[in-house]
C-alpha positions as a LaTeX table, in Angstrom:
\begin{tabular}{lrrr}
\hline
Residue & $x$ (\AA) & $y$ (\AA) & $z$ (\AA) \\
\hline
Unk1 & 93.18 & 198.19 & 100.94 \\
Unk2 & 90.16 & 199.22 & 99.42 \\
Unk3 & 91.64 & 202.79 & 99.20 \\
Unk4 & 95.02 & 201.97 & 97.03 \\
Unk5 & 92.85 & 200.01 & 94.17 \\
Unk6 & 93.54 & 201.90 & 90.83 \\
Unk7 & 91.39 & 200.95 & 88.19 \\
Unk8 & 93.42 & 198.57 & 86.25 \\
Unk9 & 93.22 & 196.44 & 89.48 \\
Unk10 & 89.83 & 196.58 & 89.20 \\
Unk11 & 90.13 & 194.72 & 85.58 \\
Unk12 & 92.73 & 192.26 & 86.82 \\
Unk13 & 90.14 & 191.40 & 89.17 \\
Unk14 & 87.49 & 190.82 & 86.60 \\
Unk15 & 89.56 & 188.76 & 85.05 \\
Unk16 & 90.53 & 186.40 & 87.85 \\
Unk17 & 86.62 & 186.93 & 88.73 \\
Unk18 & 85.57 & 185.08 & 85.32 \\
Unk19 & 88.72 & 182.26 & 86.05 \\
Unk20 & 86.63 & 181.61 & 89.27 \\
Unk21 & 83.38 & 181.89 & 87.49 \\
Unk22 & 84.72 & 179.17 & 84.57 \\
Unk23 & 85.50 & 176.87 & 87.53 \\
Unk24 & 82.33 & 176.92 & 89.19 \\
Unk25 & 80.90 & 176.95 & 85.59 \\
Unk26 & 82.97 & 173.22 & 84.80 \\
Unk27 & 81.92 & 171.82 & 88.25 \\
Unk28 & 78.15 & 172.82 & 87.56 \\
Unk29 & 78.82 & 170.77 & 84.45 \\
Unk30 & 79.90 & 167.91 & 85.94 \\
Unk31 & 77.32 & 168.10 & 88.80 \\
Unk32 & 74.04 & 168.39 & 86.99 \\
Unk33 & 75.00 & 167.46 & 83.50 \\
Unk34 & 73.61 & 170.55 & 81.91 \\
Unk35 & 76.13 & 171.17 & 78.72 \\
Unk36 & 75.11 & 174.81 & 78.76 \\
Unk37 & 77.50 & 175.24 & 81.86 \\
Unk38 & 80.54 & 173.69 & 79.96 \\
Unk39 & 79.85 & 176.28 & 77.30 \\
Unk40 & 79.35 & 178.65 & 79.99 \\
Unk41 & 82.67 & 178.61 & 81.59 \\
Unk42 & 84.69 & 178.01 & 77.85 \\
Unk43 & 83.27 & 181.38 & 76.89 \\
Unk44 & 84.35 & 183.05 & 80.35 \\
Unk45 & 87.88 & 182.46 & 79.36 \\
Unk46 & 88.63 & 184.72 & 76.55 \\
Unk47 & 86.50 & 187.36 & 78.20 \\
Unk48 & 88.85 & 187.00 & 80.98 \\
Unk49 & 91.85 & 187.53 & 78.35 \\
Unk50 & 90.23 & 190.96 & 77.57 \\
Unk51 & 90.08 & 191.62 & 80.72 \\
Unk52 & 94.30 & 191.00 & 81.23 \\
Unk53 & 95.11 & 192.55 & 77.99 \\
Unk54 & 93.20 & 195.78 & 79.12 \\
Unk55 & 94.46 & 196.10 & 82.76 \\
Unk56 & 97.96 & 196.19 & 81.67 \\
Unk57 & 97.12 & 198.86 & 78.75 \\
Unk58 & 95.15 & 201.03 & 81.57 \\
Unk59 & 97.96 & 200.81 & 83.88 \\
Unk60 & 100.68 & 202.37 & 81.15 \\
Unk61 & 98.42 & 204.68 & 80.24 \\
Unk62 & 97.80 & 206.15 & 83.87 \\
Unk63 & 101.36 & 205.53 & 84.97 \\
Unk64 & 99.60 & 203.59 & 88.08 \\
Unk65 & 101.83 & 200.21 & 87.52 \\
Unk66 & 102.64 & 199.13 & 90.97 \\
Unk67 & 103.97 & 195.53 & 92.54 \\
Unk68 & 100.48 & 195.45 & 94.05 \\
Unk69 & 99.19 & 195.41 & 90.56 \\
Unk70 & 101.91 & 192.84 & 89.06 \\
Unk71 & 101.59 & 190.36 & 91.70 \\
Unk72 & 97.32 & 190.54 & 91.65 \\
Unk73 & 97.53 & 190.09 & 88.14 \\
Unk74 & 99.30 & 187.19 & 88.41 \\
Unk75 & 97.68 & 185.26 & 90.97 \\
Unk76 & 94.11 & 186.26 & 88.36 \\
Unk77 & 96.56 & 184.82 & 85.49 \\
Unk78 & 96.74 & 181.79 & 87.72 \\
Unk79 & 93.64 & 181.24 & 88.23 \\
Unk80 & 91.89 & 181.90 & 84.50 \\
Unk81 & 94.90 & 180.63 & 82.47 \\
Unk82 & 96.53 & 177.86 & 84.77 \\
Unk83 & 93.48 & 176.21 & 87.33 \\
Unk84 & 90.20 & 176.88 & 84.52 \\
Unk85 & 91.67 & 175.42 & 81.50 \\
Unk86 & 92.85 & 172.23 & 83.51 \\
Unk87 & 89.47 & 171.96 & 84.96 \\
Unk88 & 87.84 & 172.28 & 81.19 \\
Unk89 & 89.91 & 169.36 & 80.53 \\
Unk90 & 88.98 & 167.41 & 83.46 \\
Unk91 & 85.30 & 168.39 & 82.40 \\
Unk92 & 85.57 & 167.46 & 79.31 \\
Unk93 & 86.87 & 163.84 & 79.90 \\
Unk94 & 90.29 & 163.87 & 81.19 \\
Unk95 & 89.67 & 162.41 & 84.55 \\
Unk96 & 91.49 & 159.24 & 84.55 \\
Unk97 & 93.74 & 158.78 & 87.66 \\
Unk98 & 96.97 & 158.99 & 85.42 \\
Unk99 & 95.44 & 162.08 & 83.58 \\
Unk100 & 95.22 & 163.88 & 87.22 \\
Unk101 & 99.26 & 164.23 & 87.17 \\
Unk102 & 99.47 & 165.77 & 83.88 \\
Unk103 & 97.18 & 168.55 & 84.70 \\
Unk104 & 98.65 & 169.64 & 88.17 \\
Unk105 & 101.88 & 169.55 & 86.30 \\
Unk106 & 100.76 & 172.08 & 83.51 \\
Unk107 & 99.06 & 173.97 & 86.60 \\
Unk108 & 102.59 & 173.83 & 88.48 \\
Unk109 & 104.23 & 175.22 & 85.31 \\
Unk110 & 102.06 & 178.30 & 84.89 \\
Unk111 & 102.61 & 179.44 & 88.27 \\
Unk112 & 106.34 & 178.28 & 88.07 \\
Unk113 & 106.38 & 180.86 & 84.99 \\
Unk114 & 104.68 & 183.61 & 86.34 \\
Unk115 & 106.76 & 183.56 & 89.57 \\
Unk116 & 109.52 & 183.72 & 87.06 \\
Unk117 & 108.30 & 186.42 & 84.93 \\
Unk118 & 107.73 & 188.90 & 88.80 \\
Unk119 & 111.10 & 188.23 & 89.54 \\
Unk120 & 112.56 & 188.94 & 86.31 \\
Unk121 & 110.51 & 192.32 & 85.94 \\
Unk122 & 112.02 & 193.22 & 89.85 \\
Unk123 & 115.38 & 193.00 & 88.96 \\
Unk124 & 115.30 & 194.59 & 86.03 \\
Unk125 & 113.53 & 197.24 & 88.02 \\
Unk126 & 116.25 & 197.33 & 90.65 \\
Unk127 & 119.02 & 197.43 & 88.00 \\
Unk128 & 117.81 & 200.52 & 86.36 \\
Unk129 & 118.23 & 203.82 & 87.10 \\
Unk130 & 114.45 & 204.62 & 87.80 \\
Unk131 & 113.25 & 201.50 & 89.74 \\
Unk132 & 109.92 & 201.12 & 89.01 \\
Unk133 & 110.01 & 201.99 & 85.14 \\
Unk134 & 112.43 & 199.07 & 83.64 \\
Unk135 & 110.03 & 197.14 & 81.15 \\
Unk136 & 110.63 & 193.35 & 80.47 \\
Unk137 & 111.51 & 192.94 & 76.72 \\
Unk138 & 110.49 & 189.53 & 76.29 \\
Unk139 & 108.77 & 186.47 & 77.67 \\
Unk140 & 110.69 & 183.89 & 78.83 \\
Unk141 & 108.90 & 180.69 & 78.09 \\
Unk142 & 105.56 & 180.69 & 76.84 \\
Unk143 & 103.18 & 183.05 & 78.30 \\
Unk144 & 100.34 & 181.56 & 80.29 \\
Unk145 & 97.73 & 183.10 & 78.58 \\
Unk146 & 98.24 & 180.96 & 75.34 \\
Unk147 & 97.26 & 178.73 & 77.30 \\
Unk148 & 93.94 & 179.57 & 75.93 \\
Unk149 & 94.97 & 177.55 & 72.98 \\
Unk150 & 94.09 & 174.53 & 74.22 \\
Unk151 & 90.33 & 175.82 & 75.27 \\
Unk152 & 90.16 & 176.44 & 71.60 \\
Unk153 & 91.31 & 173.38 & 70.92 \\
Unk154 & 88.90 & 171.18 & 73.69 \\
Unk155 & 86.09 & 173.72 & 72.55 \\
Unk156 & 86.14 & 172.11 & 68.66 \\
Unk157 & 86.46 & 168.98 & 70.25 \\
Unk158 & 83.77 & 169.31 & 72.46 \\
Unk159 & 81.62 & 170.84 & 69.19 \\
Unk160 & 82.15 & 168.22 & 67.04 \\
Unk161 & 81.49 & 165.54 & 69.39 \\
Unk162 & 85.50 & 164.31 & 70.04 \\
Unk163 & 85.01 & 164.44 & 74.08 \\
Unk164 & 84.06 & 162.14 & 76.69 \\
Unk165 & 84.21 & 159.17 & 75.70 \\
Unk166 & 84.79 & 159.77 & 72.01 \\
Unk167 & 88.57 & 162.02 & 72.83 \\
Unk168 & 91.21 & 161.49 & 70.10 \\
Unk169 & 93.24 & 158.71 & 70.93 \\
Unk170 & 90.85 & 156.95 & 73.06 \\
Unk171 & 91.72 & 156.01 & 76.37 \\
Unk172 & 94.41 & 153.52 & 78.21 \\
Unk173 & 94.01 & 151.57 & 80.55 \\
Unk174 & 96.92 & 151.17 & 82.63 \\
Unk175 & 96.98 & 148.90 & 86.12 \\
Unk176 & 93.40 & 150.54 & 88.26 \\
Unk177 & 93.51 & 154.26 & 86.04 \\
Unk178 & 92.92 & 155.26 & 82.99 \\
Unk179 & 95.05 & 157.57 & 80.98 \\
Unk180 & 94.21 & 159.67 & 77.96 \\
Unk181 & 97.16 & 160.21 & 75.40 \\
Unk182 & 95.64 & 163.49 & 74.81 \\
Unk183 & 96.38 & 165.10 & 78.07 \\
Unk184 & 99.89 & 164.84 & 76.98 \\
Unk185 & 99.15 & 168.21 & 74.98 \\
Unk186 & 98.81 & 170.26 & 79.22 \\
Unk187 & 102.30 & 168.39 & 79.80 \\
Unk188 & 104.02 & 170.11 & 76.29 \\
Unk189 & 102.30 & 173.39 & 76.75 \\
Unk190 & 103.38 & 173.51 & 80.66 \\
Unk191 & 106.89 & 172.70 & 79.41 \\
Unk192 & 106.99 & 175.36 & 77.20 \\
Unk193 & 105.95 & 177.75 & 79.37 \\
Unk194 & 108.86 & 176.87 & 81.59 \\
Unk195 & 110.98 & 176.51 & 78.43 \\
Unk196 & 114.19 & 179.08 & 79.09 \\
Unk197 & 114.79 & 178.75 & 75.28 \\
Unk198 & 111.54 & 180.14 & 74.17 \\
Unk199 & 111.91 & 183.36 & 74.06 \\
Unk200 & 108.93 & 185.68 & 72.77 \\
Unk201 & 109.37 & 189.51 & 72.33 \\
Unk202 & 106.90 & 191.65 & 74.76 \\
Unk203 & 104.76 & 194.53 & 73.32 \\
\hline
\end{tabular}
């Protein structure tokens, strides 16, 4: 397999590399309590943007776009953009038992939208005349990578001193869990992404 690696797989796998890094990054957080690691895996996450942004550019530029490429990227796109920002939200104080739902539902939605997104791009592959070339005009649904909106958004939080125990909105109790309201922000952005109305024009 080793062999059939062009170098824009090589990115993509940088970039799920720092996803997985971020993770391990948010548990070390939780585990020893050093903030440094919470930082740590927050700043992993853009990187790991720059990493996407340039695999895709690298592949159009060598002409080496392959399905081995588009499905690797999105299983990395699952990983930094779905899994790591749910876990930075569960690090940074979502963990009540009814915030636990929310967050495998905005995971559920990212991979829900990037299976979408592969099948779209094969069969507009397979309806033109040189499969392999037709280009996907626009993204249906929000693409996951904005999910790095809401790191920015938990990172000011988390600055300023609005995490924890101190989130906006406070916390719920409801029957043995606790919810917190502002969880509800993973459920709209994993609805959006699986929104069939959005529709955002591709470079």
């Amino acid at each position: 397999m080793v062999r059939t690696v062009h170098l824009a797989d090589i990115f993509t796998l940088l970039n799920g590399a720092l996803g997985a890094s971020a993770l391990l990054a948010y548990m070390a957080f939780l585990v020893d309590r050093e903030v440094g690691y919470f930082w740590l895996g927050t700043l992993l996450l853009p990187i790991a943007l720059v990493m996407d942004i340039l695999d895709g550019r690298i592949a159009r530029r060598q002409g080496k776009a392959s399905p081995f490429g588009q499905e690797l990227d999105s299983l990395a796109d699952a990983i930094s953009f779905g899994v790591a920002p749910a876990a930075m939200a569960f690090a940074a104080g979502m963990r009540g038992g009814w915030d636990a739902p929310f967050l495998i539902y905005f995971v559920a939605c990212g991979i829900s939208r990037l299976a979408r997104y592969n099948v779209t791009a094969e069969a507009l592959s397979e309806a033109s005349a040189n499969p392999g070339t037709a280009k996907v005009t626009h993204f249906e649904g929000m693409p996951i990578p904005t999910s790095l909106l809401l790191v920015m958004l938990l990172a000011i939080l988390a600055a300023t001193g609005r995490w924890q125990g101190m989130l906006p909105f406070g916390s719920i109790e409801l029957g043995p869990f606790a919810f917190h309201p502002v969880v509800l922000l993973y459920f709209l952005h994993g609805s959006g992404m699986i929104s069939k109305t959005i529709r955002i024009p591709k470079p």
